[in-house]
N, C-alpha and C positions, 0 to 999 in steps of 0.2 A: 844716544841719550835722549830722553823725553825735552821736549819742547811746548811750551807753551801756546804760542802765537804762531800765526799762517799769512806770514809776509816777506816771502823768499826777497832776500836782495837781488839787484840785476847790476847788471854793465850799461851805462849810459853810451857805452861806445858802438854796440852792436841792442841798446835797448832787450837785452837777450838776462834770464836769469844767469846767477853763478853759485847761488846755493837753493837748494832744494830740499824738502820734506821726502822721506822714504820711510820706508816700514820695513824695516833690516833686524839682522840678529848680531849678537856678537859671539856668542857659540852655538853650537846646538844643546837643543831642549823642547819641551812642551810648548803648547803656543803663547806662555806666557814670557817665552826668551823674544817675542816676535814686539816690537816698539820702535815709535816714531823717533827718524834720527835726523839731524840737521847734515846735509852734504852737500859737495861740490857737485854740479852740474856737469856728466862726463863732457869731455871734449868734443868737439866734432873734425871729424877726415874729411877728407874729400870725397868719401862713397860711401857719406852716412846722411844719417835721415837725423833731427833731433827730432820727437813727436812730445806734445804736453798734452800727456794721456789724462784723459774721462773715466778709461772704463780698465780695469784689471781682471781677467781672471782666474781662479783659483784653481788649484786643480791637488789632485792626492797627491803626485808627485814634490808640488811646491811643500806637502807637509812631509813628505816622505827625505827632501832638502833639508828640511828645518829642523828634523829627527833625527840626522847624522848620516845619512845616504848622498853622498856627494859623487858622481861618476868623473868629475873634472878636475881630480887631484887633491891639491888641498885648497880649499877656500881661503882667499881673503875677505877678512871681518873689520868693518863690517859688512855682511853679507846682503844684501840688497834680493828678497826674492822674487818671483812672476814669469813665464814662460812667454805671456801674451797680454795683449790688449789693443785697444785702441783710442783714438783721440783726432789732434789738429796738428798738422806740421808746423813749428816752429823756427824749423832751422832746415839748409840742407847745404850740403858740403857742395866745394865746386864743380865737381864734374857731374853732380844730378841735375836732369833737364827733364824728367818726369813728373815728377811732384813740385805743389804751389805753395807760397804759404798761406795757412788756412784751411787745408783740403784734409776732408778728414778720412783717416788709413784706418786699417786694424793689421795687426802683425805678429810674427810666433818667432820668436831666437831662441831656442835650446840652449839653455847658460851663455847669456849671450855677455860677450867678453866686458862691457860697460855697464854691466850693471843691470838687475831686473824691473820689470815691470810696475811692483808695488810702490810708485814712486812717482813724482807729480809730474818729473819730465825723464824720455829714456832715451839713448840715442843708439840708433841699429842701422845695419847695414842695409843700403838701399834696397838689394835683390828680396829683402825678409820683411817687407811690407806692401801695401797694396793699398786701391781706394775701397773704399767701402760698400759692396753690392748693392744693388740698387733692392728698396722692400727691406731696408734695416737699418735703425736708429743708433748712435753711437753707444749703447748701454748691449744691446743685441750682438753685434758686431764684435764689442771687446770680450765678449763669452767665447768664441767659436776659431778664432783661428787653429789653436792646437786640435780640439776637440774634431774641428770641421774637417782639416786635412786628413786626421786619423780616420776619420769615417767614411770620407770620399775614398781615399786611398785604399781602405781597407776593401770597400763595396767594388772598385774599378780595375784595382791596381792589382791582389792580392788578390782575388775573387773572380775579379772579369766575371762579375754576375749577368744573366741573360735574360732576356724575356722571357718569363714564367716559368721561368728555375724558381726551387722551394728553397728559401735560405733562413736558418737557426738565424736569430741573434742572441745572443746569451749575455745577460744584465745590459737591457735596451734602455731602462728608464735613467741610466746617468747620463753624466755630460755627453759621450764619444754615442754610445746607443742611440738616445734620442733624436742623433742626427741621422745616424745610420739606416734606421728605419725609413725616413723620409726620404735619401738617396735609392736606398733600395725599392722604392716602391716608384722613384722617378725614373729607376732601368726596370719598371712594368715586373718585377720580381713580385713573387709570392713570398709572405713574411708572418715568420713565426718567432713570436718576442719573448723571451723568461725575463720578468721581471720581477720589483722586491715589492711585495704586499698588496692588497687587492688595490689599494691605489696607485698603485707602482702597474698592474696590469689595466685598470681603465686607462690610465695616463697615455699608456703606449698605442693603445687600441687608439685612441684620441687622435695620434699622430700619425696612425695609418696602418697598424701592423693588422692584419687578415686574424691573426689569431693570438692569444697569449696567454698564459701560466704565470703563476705563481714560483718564480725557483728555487726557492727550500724550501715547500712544501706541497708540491704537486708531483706526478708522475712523469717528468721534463717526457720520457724515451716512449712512452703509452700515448701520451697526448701528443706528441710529433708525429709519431705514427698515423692517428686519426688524420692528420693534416696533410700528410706527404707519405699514402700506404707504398708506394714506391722506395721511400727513402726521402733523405733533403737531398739536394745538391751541394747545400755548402753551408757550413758554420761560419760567423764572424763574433769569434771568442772574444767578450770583454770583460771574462772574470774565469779563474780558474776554479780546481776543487773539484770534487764529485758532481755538483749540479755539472760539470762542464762534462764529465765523462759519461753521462747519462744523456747527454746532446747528440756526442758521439755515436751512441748504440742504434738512436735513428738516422744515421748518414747512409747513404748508400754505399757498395764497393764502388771506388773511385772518384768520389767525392772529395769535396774539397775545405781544407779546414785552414783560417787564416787567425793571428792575433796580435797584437801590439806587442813589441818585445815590451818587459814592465810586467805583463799578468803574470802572478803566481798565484800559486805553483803553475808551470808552464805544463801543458796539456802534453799526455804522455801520446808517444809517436804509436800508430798503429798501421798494420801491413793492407795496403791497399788504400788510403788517406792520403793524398798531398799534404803537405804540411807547410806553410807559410807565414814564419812571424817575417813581424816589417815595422818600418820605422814609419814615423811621418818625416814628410820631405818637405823644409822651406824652400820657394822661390817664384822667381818671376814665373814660366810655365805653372807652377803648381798653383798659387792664388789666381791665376786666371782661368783654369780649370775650376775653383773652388766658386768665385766667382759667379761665372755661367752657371753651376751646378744650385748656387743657392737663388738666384735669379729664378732659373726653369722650374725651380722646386717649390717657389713660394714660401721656401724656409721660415718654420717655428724655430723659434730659440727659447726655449724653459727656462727661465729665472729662478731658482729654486731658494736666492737668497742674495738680498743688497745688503752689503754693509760699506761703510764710510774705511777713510784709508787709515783714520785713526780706529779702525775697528778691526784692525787686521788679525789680531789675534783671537778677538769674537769671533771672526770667521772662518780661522782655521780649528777652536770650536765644534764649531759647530760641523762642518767639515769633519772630524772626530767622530760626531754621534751616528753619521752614518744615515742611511734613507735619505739621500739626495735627489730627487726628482730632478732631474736638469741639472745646471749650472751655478756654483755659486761666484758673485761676483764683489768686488772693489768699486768705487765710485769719489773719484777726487770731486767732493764737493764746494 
């Protein structure tokens, strides 16, 4: 239910909130079902973190949630959404001895059991957060956890891209691309971006890519070719469809083609092609890979849109219309 005022009650006993502001649905719908609710403060375990998140990010998924696409059975509503963010620890359960309080995390839970992101305090499982890499602001930082490990993973993990392998990325300019570009070019990879509209291809170019297209409306499989007359080495698919199979045509035989499970239509298998969908992976290992990676990289993080947490459904929105340069994000002000 809509609330007026921004004055969580707390427990004098533990000085710790007990209710909370969140940006929840009570069914699904359009982003006008998305509204500020008054909630209880999840609990805290013994091997939970509580964080009083700063920063939210957005992501198509959280709209593709909020539209009736639930992969976790059936939802309890109110639904609280957000895959990631970050903020200041608040609270930590007894057996954490890693984190202070005060220290500020960014973190990724996948329908995380206690509730999402969009919400003023969230509490997650110690191993599904991290501190904050060094060369990034708490606004930066709450953008990239999903996006970041998608894109490390995709470049390292799923790719094992090499020095001066020719690597597709295909729709560079969104959230998971615009990172992927700057990983890829920190493993000395050669980098060819399709991105969305002439601004969508300086954007990328900006961020390091060697070369880049237009991709609906450029010749993706002509103009890869100029770049890589050999063939690429390897695609990292962030968006399906024709442009994606017109990626393909410049791959070489035994090349390598990797993508987030989530893109559709999913890229049709072809003989002679590795094919590699993958997930992204929370954890202690993988944020500290992520980490070092954004460290050595000097990582950009594109803001492509702030909005307040009472703006949540402005933002998914706006999320809607599409041409997202970067990241949009949440900001408990």
């Amino acid at each position: 239910m809509p609330v007026a005022t921004r004055s969580p009650r707390t427990s004098r006993k533990q000085n710790l909130p007990v209710i909370m502001h969140a940006a929840a649905i009570d069914h699904f719908g359009g982003p006008e079902v998305l509204t500020i609710h008054e909630l209880p403060v999840p609990p805290l375990e013994d091997g939970e973190v509580l964080i009083a998140i700063e920063t939210a990010g957005v992501g198509r998924w959280d709209a593709e949630m909020r539209g009736g696409w639930y992969p976790g059975g059936k939802p309890k509503f109110p639904l609280v959404l957000g895959t990631d963010g970050s903020g200041r620890v608040a609270a930590v359960g007894s057996r954490i001895r890693r984190f202070k309080i005060g220290e500020a995390v960014y973190s990724y839970s996948f329908l995380n059991p206690k509730g999402g992101f969009y919400a003023e305090y969230v509490v997650v499982s110690a191993d599904k957060i991290a501190p904050i890499p060094a060369g990034l602001d708490l606004r930066e930082a709450g953008a990239i956890p999903t996006t970041g490990l998608t894109a490390l993973q995709g470049v390292d993990d799923a790719l094992q891209l090499k020095h001066d392998e020719a690597v597709i990325i295909h729709a560079a300019s969104g959230g998971v691309g615009t990172l992927a570009v700057q990983f890829a070019k920190l493993r000395d990879a050669r980098v060819f971006a399709t991105a969305s509209g002439e601004d969508g291809v300086a954007f990328v170019r900006r961020l390091g890519a060697d070369a880049a297209v237009d991709g609906k409306h450029c010749d993706i499989a002509s103009a890869a070719r100029q770049f890589a007359p050999d063939g690429a080495d390897a695609i990292l698919a962030l968006a399906g469809g024709e442009p994606l199979e017109r990626c393909l045509d410049a791959l070489k035989p035994g090349g390598r083609l990797a993508y987030p499970n989530g893109v559709e239509p999913a890229p049709k298998k072809r003989a002679g092609i590795r094919t590699v969908p993958y997930e992204a992976v929370a954890g202690v290992r993988e944020f500290k890979y992520l980490g070092l990676a954004v460290e050595a990289a000097k990582l950009k993080v594109p803001i492509a849109g702030k909005f307040s947490l009472d703006d949540a459904a402005r933002a998914h929105g706006r999320l809607a219309q599409g041409h997202v340069l970067g990241k949009i994000v949440l900001r408990n002000l």
